[in-house]
N, C-alpha and C positions, 0 to 999 in steps of 0.2 A: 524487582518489587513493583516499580513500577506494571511493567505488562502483566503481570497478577492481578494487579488493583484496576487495568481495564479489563482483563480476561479473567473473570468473578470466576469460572465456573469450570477454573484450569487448576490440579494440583501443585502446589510447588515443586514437587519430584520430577510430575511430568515436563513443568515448566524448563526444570535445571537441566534434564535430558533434551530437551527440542534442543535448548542455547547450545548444550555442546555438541549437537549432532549439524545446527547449523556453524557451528564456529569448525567442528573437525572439515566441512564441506567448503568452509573460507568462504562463506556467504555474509558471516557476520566477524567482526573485530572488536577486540577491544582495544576502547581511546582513551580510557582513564581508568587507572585506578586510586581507592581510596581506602585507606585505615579508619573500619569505623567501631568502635568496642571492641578490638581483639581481634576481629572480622575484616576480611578484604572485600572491600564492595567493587564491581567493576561496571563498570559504563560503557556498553556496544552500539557501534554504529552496523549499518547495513553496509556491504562493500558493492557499492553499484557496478561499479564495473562486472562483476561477477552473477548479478540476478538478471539479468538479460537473457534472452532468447535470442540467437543467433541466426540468422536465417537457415542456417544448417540443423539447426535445433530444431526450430520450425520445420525445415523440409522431413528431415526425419522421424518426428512425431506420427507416432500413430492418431487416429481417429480418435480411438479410445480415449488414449491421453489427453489429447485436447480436449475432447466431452468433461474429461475430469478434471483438467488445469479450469476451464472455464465453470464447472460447477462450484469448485473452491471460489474461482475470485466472485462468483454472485454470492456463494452462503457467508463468505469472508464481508462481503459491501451488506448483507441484509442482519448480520449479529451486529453490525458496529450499528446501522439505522437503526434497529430494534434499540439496541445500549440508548441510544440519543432520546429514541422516541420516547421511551418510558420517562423520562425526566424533565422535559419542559412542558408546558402547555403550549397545545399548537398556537397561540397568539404570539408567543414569540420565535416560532419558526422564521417567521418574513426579519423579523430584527437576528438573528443567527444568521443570516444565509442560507439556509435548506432549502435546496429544489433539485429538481431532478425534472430530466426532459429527453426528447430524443429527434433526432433531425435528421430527414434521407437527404443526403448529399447529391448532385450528378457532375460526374469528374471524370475528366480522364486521367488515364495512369499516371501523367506527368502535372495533372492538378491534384492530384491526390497527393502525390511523395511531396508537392510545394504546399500544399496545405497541412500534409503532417510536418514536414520541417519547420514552417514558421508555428505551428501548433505547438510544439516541441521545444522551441527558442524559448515561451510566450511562459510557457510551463519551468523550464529552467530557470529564468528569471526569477519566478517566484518562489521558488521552490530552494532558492540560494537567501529569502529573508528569514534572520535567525528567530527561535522562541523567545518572546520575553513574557513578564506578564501580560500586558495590553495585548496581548495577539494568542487569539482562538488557535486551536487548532481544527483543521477542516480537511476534509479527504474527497479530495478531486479524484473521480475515476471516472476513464473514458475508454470506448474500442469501438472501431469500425468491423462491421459486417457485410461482406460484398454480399450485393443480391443479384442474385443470376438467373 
């Protein structure tokens, strides 16, 4: 119910099918269940371990694929912006957090893997403080592009 009530423009049926097509695929779990009216409500987590890319995954990808895993994660990042943007008034953008930017790095291969691993520490960290009320939810996404 939840992910309906941010994905306005998803049917339920549809919805009930992704869930078990990612639960058959053990991308997603369930962590609770709960008796609610007669009805079993059930509570899924992501199974991180299993939504990774593997370097082999990577090596193996086609071209194609990749055009299409990276068009998902941009129209995936521009529905949720659009969702946001419609609802505040850009004055309170700066009090929310929203911004978005882009920085060319210059690294060598062994500043890059140290920069992605403390990058990655810096992100888990935060990413381990639980929901309460007082605390927004916000969606940090990043990816490096080698320029050649």
């Amino acid at each position: 119910m939840q992910l309906l009530e941010k994905l306005e423009d998803i049917p339920q049926a549809t919805m009930y099918r992704h869930l078990k097509q990612l639960n058959d695929a053990n991308l997603i779990e369930v962590i609770e269940t709960n008796k609610v009216r007669g009805t079993i409500e059930k509570n899924y987590a992501v199974k991180k371990e299993n939504v990774k890319l593997s370097e082999s995954d990577i090596e193996h990808t086609s071209v194609e694929e990749h055009l299409r895993y990276f068009m998902t994660y941009q129209a995936n990042l521009l529905k949720e912006f659009e969702q946001y943007a419609n609802k505040p008034q850009p004055v309170q953008y700066k009090e929310d957090g929203l911004g978005y930017w882009q920085a060319t790095l210059h690294l060598t291969n062994d500043e890059m893997n140290q920069f992605g691993k403390e990058l990655s520490e810096v992100v888990q960290k935060w990413t381990e403080v639980k929901a309460s009320e007082k605390r927004q939810a916000r969606t940090f996404a990043t990816m490096f592009i080698p320029q050649k």
